[in-house]
C-alpha positions in Angstrom: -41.4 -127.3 153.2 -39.6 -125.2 150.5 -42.7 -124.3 148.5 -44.6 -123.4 152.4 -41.8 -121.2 153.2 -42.4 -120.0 149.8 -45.8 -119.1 150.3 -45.0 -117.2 153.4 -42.9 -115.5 152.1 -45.0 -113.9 149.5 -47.8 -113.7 152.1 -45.6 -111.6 153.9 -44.8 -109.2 151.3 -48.4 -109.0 150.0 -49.3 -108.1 154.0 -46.2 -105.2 154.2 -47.1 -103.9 150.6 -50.7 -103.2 151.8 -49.6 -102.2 154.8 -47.4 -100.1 153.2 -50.1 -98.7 151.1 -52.7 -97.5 153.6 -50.2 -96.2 155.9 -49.1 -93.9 152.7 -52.8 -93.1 152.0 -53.5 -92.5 155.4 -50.6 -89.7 155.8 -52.2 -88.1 152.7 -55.4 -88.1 153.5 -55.9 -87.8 157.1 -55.3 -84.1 157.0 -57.6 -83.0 154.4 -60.1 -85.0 156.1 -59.1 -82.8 159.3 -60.1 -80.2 157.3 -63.5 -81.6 156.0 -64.1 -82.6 159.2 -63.6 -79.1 161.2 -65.1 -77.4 158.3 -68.2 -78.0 160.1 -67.6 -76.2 163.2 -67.6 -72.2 164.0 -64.1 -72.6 166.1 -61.7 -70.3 165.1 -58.8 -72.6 166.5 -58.2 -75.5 164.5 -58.8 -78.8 166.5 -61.2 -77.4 168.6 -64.2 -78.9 167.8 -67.2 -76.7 169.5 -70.7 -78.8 167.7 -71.6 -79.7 164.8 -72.8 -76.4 162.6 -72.9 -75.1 159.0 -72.1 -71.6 159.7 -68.6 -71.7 158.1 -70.2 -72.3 155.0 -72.8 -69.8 155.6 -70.1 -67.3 156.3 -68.4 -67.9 153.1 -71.3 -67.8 151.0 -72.7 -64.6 152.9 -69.4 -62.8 153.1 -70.8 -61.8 156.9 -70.5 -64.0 160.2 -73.7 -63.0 162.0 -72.8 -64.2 165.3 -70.0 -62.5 165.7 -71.5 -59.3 163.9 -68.1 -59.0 161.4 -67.5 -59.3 157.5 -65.3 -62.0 156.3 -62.3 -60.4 155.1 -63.0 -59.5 151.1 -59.6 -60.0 150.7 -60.3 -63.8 150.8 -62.7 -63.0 147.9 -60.8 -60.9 145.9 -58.3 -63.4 146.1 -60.8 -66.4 145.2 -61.7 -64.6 142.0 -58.0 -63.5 140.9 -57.1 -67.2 141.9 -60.0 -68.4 139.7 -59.1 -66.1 136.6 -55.6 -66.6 136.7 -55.8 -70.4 136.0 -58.6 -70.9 133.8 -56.7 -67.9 131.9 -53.6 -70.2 132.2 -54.4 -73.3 131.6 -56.9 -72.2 128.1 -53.2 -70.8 127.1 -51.2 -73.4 127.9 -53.7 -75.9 126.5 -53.4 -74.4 123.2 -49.8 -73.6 123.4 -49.0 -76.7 124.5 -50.7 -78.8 121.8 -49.4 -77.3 119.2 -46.1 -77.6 120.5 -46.7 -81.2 121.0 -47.7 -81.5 117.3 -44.5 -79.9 115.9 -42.3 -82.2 118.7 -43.8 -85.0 117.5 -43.1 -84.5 114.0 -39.3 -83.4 114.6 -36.3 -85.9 113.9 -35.7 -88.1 116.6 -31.8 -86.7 117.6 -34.1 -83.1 117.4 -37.1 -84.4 119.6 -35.2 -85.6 122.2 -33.5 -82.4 123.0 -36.5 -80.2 122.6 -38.2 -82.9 124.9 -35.0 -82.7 127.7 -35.4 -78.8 127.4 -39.5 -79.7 128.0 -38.5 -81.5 131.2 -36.4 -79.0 132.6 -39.5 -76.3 134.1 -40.9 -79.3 135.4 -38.0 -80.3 137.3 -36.9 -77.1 138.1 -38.0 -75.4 141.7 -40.5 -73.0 141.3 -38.2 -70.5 143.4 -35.7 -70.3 141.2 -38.5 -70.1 138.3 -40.1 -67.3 140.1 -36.9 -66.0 140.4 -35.8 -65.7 137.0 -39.5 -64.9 135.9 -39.0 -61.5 138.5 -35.0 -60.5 136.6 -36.7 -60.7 133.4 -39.5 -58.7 133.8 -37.4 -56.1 135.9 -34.8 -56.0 132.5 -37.2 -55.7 130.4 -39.1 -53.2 132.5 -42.6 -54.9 132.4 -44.3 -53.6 135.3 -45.9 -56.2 137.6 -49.5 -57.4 138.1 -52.3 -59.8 136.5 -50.5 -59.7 133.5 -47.1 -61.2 134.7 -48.8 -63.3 136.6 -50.6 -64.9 133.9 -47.7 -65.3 131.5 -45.5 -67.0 134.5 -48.2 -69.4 134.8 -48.3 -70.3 131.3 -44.8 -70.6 131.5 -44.7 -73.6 133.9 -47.9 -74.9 132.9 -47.2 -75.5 128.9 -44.9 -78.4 129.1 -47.4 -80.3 131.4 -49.9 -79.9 128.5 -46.9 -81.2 126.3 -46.2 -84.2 128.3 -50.0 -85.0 129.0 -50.8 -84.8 124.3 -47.8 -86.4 123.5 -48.7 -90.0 124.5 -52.2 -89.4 122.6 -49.6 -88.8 119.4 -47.7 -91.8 119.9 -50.9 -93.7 119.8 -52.6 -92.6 116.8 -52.3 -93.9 113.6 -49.7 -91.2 111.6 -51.3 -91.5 108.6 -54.6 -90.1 109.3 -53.7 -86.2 109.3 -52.0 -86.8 105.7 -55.1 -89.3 104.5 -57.3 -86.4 105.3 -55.2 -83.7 103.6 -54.7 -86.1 100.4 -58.7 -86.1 100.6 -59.1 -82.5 100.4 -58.9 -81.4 103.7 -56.8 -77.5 104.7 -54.6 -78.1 107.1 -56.5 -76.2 109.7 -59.9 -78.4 108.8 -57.2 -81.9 109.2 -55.9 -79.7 112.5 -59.4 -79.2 114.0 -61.2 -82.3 112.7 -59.0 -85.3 112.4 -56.0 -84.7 114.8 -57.9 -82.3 117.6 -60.7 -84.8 118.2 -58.2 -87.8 118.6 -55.6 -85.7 121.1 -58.6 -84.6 123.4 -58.5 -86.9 126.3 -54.6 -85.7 126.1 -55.7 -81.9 126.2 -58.2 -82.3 128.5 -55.9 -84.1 131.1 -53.4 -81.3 130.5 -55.7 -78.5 131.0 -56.8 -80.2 134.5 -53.5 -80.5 135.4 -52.8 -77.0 134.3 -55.6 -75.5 136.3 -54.4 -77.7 139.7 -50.9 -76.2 139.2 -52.3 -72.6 138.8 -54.2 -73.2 141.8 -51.7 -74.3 144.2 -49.0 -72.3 143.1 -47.9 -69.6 145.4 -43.4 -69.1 144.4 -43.9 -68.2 140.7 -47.1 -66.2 142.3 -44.9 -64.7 144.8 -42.4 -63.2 142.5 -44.6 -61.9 139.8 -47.2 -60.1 141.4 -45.9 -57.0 142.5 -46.7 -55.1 145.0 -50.0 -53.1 144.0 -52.4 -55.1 146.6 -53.1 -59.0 143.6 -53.2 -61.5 145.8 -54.1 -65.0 144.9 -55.1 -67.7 147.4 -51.8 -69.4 147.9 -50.3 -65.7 148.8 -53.3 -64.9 150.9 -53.2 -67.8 153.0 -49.2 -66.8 153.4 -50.2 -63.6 154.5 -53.3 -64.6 156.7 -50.8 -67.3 158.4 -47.9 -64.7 159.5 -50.8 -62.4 161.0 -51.0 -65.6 163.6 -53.7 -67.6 162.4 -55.8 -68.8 159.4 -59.2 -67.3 158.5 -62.0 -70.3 159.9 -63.4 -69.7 156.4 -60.8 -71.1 154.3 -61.2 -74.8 156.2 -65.2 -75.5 153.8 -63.0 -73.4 150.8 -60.8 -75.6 150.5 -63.5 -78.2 151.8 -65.4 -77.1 148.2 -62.5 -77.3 146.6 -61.0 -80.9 147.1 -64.5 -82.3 146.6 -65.1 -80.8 142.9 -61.5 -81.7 142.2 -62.1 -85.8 143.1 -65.8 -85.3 141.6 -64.2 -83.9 138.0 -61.5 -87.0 138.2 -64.1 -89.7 139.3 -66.3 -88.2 136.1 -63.3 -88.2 133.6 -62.1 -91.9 134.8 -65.4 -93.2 134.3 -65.7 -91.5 130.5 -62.5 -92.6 129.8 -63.4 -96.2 130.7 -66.5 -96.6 129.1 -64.2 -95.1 125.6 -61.8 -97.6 126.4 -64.4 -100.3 126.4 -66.1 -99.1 123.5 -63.5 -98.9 121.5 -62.2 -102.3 122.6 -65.6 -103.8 121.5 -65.5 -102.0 118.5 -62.0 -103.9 117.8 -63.8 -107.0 118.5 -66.9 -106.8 116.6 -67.6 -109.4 113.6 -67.3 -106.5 111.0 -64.1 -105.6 112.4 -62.2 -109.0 111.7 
């Protein structure tokens, strides 16, 4: 009897935990799949679902709705191309910046690394408002005048210790000897830099500069505050714009359509390659040779 009600019980929690699970997915993903879904209709209300059609798609691509005889608004565009040079701008910094600053953390004292790592974790915790915020006061003390420019250095700003918390775990991994072997061998430091330690922290930067360009992307407080007011707009601030005007443009529903997809296609790609290193290198360990 004991070891039935046992199995119940663990039945039952098994049952609520997936339960639990899909409900939680669900919530996620219902609504971007709202917005795949009514992507392929011409209906300028969301929910209103008037056939199955891919002029949406041809609008965005053409910049010009033909059957209503009217231009998308090239606002939308100029703001897809600030958008898209904004983060890659972003995230190549931060990438850079943020390995580097990995490499010294990692080499500090321990007492030293973990307050330089506390002080890492406190932009990430920190609300972007009050990031934004503080990003604006500087820049108006320091009499930097507004635009691209600001932009780009606030993202960097909140980006870098991502890229620090994404390469550090690559460091605690790899063997500590190998940049010194290499330098005792003959190596500059920049040839140890670029060929030994580079090649094993990759999967680290490459994660962090993903992540980097996600947060560029969606980011709209830091955005906010550090544009100015000469007409940069990104997408986050367009779509703030385009939503107190009463509405959302129909265009933006296969945009972010595009968008979402190439986003789960890249992580699909990069889990798969990361497997199939993970395997290799776990046959490798196995091998004859190796033991």
């Amino acid at each position: 009897m004991i070891r039935h009600r046992i199995d119940r019980r663990g039945i039952g929690s098994v049952i609520c935990g997936h339960v639990y699970l899909w409900l939680l997915l669900a919530l996620l993903y219902a609504p971007i799949l709202l917005i795949i879904i009514f992507s392929f209709t011409k209906s300028k209300v969301f929910g209103n679902w008037t056939g199955f059609t891919f002029g949406l798609y041809q609008n965005l691509f053409n910049g010009y709705d033909f059957s209503a005889d009217v231009r998308v608004d090239p606002n939308l565009y100029r703001a897809i191309i600030y958008t898209g040079v904004i983060a890659l701008v972003a995230a190549i910094i931060s990438t850079f910046l943020g390995t580097l600053a990995a490499i010294g953390l990692f080499h500090m004292r321990q007492r030293t690394r973990r307050v330089v790592s506390f002080m890492n974790s406190i932009p990430m915790i920190n609300p972007d408002i009050i990031t934004g915020i503080s990003l604006f006061l500087l820049f108006v003390f320091l009499g930097i005048s507004r635009g691209l420019g600001t932009v780009i250095i606030a993202h960097v700003v909140f980006c870098t210790p991502y890229v620090v918390l994404s390469v550090m775990p690559r460091l605690q991994k790899m063997n500590p000897n190998i940049y010194e072997a290499a330098l005792d061998l003959g190596a500059t430091p920049w040839q140890a830099l670029h060929k030994v330690l580079i090649p094993e922290l990759r999967p680290g930067m490459l994660s962090g500069f993903i992540l980097s360009l996600t947060l560029s992307i969606d980011d709209f407080g830091v955005t906010f505050f550090t544009k100015g007011s000469n007409g940069l707009e990104t997408l986050s601030t367009f779509i703030y714009a385009d939503a107190r005007k009463g509405g959302l443009t129909p265009e933006l529903r296969p945009l972010f359509s595009i968008i979402f997809l190439t986003t789960l296609v890249l992580l699909v790609i990069i889990n798969i390659r990361a497997a199939k290193q993970q395997n290799m290198k776990g046959d490798s360990k196995n091998s004859p040779l190796t033991n």
